[in-house]
N, C-alpha and C positions, 0 to 999 in steps of 0.2 A: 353438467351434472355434479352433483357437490357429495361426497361420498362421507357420513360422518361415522370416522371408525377411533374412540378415544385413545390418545398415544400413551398413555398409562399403562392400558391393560391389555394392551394387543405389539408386540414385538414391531418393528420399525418395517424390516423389511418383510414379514406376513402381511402388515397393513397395505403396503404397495403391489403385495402381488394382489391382492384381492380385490383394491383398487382397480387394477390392470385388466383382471380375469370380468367386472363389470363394465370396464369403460370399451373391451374388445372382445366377448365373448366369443367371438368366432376365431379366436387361437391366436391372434397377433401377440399377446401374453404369454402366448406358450413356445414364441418361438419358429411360427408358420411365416415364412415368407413369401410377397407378392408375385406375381405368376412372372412380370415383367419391370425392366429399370424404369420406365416412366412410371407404373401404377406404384413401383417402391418408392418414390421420389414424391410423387402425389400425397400418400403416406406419410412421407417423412414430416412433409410440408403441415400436414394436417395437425398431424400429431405435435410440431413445435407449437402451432396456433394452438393448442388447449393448455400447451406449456407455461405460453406468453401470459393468456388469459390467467391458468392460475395461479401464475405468481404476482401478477397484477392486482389482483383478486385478494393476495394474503391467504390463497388456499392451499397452504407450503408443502400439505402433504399427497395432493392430489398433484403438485406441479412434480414434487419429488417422483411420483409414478413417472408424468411424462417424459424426463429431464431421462432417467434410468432407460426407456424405451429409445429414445435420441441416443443414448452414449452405447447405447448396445448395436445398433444400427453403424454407429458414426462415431468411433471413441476418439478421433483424432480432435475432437470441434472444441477449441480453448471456453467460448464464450458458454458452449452447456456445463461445461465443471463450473465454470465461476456461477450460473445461475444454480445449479444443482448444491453447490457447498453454503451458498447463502439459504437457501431455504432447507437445508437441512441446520444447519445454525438457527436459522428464526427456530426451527422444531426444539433444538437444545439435544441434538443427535450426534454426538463426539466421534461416536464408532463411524457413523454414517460419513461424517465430514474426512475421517482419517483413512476409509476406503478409500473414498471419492480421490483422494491426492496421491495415495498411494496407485491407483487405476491410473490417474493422468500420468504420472511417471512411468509408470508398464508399458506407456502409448505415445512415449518421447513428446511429451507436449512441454513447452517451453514453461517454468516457472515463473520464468521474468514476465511472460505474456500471461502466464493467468493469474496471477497476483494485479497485474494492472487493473486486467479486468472486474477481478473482486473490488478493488479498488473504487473502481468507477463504476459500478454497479450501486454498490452500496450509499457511497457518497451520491450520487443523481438522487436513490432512496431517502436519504435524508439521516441515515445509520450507518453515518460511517466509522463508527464506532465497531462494527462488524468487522472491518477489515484487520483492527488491532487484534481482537478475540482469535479469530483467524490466525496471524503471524504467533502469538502467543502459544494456541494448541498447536501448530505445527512442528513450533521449536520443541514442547513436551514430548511429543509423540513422535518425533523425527529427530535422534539427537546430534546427527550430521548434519543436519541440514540449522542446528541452530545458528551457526556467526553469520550464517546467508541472512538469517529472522531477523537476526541482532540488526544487518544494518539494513534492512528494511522496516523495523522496527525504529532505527533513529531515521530514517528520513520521513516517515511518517509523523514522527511526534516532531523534529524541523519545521515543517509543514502547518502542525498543528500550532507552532510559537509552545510548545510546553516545555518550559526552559529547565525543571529538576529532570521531566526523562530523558533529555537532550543531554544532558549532564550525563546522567545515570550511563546510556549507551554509548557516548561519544569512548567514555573511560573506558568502556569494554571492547570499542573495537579499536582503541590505541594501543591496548595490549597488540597487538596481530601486528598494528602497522603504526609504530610510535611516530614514524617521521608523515603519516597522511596530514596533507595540507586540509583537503576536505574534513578532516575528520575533527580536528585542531579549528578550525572557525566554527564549525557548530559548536565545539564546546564552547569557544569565548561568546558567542549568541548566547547559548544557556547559563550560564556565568550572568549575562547582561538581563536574559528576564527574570534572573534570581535576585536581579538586583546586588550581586555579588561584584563590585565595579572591580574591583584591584583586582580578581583573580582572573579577569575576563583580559585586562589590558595585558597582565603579566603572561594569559597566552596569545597576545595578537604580537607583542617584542621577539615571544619565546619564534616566532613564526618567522619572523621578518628578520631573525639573529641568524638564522639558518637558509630562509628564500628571501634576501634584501628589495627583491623587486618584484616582491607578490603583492600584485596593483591592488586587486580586494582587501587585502590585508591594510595595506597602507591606507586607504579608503577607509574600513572599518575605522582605525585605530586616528584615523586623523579628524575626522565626523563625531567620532567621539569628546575629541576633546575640543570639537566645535561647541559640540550640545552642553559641555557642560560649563563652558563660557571660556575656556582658556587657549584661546588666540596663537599664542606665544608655543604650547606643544604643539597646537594643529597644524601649522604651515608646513615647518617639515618633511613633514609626513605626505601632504597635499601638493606642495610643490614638487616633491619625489614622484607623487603618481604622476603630475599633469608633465612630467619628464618623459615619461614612458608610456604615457597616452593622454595628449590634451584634449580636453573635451570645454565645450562652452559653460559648461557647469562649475567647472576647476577656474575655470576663466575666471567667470564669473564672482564665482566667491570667494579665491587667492584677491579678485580686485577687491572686493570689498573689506576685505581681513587685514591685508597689507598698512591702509592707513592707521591701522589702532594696534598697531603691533608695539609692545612695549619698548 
């Protein structure tokens, strides 16, 4: 049944009760529970299947009914916040999406876990560009929980290869944790898709003047100066890694490099 009630002129959540009060006229809207755990169960089952459907559907505001019916039943379930916040988002419902997170926390639901799942919800959808929006309003409207945002925010745009917001956030959460190794190689990445080469190399040294035997690091900084033909810096670096873990690939290309070494 497709309920068409315009979101302009009718309040978010009146539109869902009234939603609710047509899709279950016999009071499950109001709060009437099933006589028995199997018919409540049956129920549940049902009422997720109108959920699936209308969020399948792009029917964001009918699914929002059902998702609200789920999380009232069942507030513990990660995977209904992450559908219920995505289609309140497709709606452009900020209040909605900022209930919604503030409830999951009232209900001890893991952040880590329902952020994945927005995560992968969205992305499978083809919008994963929802998930940024998401981390963004949360940090606004939650401002302890921003440096959480921040560096789910930078592993997101990691992810993404966007090498100025990899910049941008890397900087913000070196503040917090100046000596993070993790934090220190995504900047010299974003450095490197900024095309910014010297400031990238000067932090893979800054890295390795402090952790001499951080494989990655040495790998980064030695690959680099493969790619950009200069033999003579890479080995060092290369033969430092295949010290500390040889691999057929170090083999292989320390043999190949060796002969044309200046």
């Amino acid at each position: 049944m497709s309920i068409l009630l315009h979101r302009h002129y009718v309040p978010t959540a009146i539109r869902v009760v009234l939603i609710l009060l047509v899709l279950f006229p016999c009071g499950y809207a109001q709060g009437a529970e099933p006589a028995g755990s199997t018919e409540m169960s049956a129920d549940y089952a049902r009422t997720a299947a109108k959920a699936g459907h209308f969020f399948n559907s792009g029917e964001w505001l009918n699914a929002t009914a059902m998702y609200t019916l789920m999380l009232d039943a069942r507030p513990e379930v990660t995977e209904t916040y992450a559908h219920a916040i995505i289609s309140d988002v497709m709606l452009e419902d900020t209040l909605a999406v900022t209930n919604l997170m503030e409830m999951s926390m009232r209900n001890n639901v893991s952040l880590d876990s329902l952020l994945s799942d927005i995560q992968q919800i969205s992305t499978s959808m083809g919008v994963s560009h929802l998930y940024e929006r998401i981390l963004i309003m949360s940090k606004t409207h939650f401002p302890w929980l921003q440096r959480g945002m921040d560096s789910y925010l930078l592993k997101y745009y990691d992810f993404r290869d966007n090498g100025p917001e990899m910049v941008h956030y890397a900087t913000i959460m070196l503040r917090g944790l100046p000596e993070s190794v993790e934090f220190r190689r995504i900047l010299a990445r974003g450095y490197m898709l900024c095309g910014d080469y010297e400031n990238a190399v000067t932090t893979w040294r800054d890295i390795l003047e402090q952790n001499p035997g951080q494989i990655e690091t040495l790998l980064d900084l030695g690959n680099y100066y493969v790619n950009a033909g200069e033999p003579d810096n890479a080995i060092p670096y290369l033969e430092h890694a295949y010290s500390l873990r040889p691999t057929p690939y170090l083999t292989a290309l320390l043999k190949n490099m060796l002969p044309r070494r200046k």
